[in-house]
C-alpha positions in Angstrom: -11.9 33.0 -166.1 -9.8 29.8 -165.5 -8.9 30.6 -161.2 -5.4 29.4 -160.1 -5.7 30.8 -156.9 -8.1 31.8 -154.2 -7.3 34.1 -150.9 -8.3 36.3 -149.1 -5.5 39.9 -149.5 -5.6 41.9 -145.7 -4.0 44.8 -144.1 -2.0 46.0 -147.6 0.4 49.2 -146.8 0.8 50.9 -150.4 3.6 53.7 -150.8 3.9 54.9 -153.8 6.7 57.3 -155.6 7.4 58.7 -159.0 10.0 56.9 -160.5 12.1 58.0 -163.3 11.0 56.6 -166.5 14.4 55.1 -167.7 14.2 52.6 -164.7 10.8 51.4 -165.3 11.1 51.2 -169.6 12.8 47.7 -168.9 10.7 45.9 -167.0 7.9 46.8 -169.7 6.2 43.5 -171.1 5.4 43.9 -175.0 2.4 45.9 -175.5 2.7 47.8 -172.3 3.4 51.7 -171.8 3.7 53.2 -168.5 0.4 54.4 -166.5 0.5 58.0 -165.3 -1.0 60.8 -163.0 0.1 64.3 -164.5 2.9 62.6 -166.3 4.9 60.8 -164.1 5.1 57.5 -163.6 5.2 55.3 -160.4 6.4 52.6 -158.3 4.8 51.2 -154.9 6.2 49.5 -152.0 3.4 46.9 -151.4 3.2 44.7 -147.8 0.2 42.5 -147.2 -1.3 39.4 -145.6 -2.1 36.3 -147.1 -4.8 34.3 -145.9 -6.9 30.7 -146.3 -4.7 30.6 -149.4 -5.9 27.6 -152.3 -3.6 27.1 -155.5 -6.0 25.2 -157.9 -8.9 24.8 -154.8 -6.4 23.3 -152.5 -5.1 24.7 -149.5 -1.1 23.4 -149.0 -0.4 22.6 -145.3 1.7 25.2 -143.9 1.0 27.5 -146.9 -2.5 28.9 -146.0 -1.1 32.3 -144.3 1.7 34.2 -144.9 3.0 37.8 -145.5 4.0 39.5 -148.6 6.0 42.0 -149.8 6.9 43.7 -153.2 7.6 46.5 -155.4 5.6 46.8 -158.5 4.8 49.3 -161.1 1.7 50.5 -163.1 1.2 50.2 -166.8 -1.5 50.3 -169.2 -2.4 47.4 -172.5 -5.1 48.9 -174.4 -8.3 49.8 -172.1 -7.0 47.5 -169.4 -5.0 48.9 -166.3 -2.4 46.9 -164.3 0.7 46.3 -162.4 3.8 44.7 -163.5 6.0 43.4 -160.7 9.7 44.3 -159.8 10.4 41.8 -157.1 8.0 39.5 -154.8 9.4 38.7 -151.3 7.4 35.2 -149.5 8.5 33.8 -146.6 8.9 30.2 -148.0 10.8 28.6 -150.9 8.0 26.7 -152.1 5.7 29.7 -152.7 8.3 31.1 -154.3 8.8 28.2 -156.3 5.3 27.4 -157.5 5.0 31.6 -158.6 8.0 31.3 -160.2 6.5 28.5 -161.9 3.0 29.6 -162.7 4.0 33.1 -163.4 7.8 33.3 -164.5 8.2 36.4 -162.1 10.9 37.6 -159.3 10.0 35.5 -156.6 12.5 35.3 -153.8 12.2 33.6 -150.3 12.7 35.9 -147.1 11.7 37.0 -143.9 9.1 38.6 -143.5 7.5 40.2 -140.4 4.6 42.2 -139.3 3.9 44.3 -136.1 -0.4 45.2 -135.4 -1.4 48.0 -133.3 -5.0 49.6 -132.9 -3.6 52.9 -135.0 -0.6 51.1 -137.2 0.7 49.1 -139.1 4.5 47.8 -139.7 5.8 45.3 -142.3 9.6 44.0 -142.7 11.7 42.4 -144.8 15.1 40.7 -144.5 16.7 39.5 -147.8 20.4 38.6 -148.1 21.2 40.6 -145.3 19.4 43.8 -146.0 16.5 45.1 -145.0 13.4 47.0 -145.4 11.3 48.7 -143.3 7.4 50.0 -144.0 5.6 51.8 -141.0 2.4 53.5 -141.3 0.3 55.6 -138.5 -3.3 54.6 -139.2 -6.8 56.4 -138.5 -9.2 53.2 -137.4 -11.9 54.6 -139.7 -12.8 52.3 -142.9 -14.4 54.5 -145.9 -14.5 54.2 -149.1 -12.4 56.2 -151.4 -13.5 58.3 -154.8 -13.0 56.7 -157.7 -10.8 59.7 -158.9 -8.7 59.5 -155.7 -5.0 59.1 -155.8 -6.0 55.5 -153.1 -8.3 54.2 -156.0 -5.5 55.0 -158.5 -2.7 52.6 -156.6 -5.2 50.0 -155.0 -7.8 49.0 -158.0 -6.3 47.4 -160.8 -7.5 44.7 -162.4 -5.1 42.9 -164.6 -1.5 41.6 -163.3 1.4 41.8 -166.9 4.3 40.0 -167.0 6.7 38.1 -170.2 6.7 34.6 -170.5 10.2 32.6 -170.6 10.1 33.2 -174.3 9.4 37.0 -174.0 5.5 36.8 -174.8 3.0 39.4 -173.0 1.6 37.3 -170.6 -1.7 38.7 -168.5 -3.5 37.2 -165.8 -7.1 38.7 -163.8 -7.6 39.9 -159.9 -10.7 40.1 -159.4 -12.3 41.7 -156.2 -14.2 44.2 -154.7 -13.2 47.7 -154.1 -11.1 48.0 -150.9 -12.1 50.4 -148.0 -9.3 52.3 -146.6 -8.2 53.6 -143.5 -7.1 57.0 -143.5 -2.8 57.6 -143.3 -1.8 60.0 -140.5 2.0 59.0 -140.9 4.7 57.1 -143.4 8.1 56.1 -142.7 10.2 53.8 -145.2 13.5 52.4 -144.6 15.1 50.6 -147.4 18.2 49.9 -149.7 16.7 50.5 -152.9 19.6 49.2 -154.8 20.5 46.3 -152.3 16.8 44.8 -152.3 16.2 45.9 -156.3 19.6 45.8 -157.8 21.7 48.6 -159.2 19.4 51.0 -161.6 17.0 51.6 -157.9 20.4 53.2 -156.3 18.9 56.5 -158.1 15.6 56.2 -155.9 17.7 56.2 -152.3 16.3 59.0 -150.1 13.4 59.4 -152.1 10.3 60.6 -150.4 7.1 59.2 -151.1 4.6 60.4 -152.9 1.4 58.9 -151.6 1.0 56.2 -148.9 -2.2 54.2 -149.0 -3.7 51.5 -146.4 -6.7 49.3 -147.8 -8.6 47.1 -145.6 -8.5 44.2 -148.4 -11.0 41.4 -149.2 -11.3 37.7 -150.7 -9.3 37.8 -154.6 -9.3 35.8 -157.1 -6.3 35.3 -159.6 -7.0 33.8 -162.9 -4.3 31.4 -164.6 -1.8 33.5 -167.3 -3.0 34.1 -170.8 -2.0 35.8 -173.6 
């Protein structure tokens, strides 16, 4: 595996809903069909930390550490399990820039924040004057979680999809080990569906979630895009 980038993933709130199908079809790369748990398919809210960031084993000044947030879907190619991404949210233009470039995904510069207490954990996002809002109460108590679990299913994947600028399947490899989690006593979500993911997402306002999901996290690894 050819490694563009090296970090280390922390503190990643995962809320997950079923989605109607006709607004995840498009964002489909060729070769893809839509991953499923008694036949639905699914979306997550995803909000996470960055750290000791290195793009090609070099860490950018001012770049190392930073928060993420984004919305991505689960699919399937073949034997190999994945997510394909709706919308990334980085609090700097050059991230932004340099995914954008590496990746040809919906990269978009905005704030971000993040609020730390012993039992939870609260992410935000401000983008063009709307906002979103993911708070989750938290038992302190890492374990692991069963490979049949609904956490295993939303956390582990292995493979990242996407469509180059000339519509190709493009894939690219996270490799890491499997998260702990700490157990969910509480999820609240505030958000404009349609204002932060454009029109078709209007259907998804007031939507409760399905499952909500905290892993610990752990170094990563994320291979260069191939075919």
């Amino acid at each position: 595996m050819s490694i563009f980038l090296r970090a280390h993933w922390r503190n990643l709130a995962i809320v997950s809903y079923a989605v109607p199908e006709e607004i995840l079809i498009p964002y489909l790369p060729a070769g893809c069909e839509l991953d499923r748990i008694d036949g639905a398919a699914f979306a997550s809210l995803v909000a996470f930390e960055f750290l000791d960031t290195r793009v090609l084993g070099i860490k950018v000044p001012g770049f190392v550490n930073f928060l993420e947030w984004n919305l991505r879907l689960y699919v399937r190619q073949g034997s190999r399990r994945g997510v394909v991404f709706v919308r990334e949210f980085v609090p700097s233009r050059m991230i932004a820039a340099i995914a954008r470039w590496g990746y040809n995904e919906s990269y978009e510069n905005a704030a971000l924040r993040q609020e730390i207490t012993r039992d939870q954990m609260r992410y935000g996002v401000s983008w063009k004057g709307d906002s979103g809002l993911i708070a989750l109460g938290l038992k302190p108590q890492p374990q692991s979680a069963d490979h049949s679990s609904r956490e295993h299913f939303f956390k582990e994947h292995q493979w990242g999809f996407g469509s180059s600028r000339s519509g190709e399947r493009i894939a690219y490899e996270v490799v890491h080990p499997v998260w702990y989690v700490l157990p969910v006593t509480s999820v609240s979500v505030e958000i404009d569906w349609a204002a932060l993911y454009g029109r078709p997402w209007a259907a998804m306002q007031g939507a409760e979630p399905y499952h909500a999901a905290f892993a610990v996290g752990s170094d990563v690894t994320v291979s260069w895009p191939m075919r």
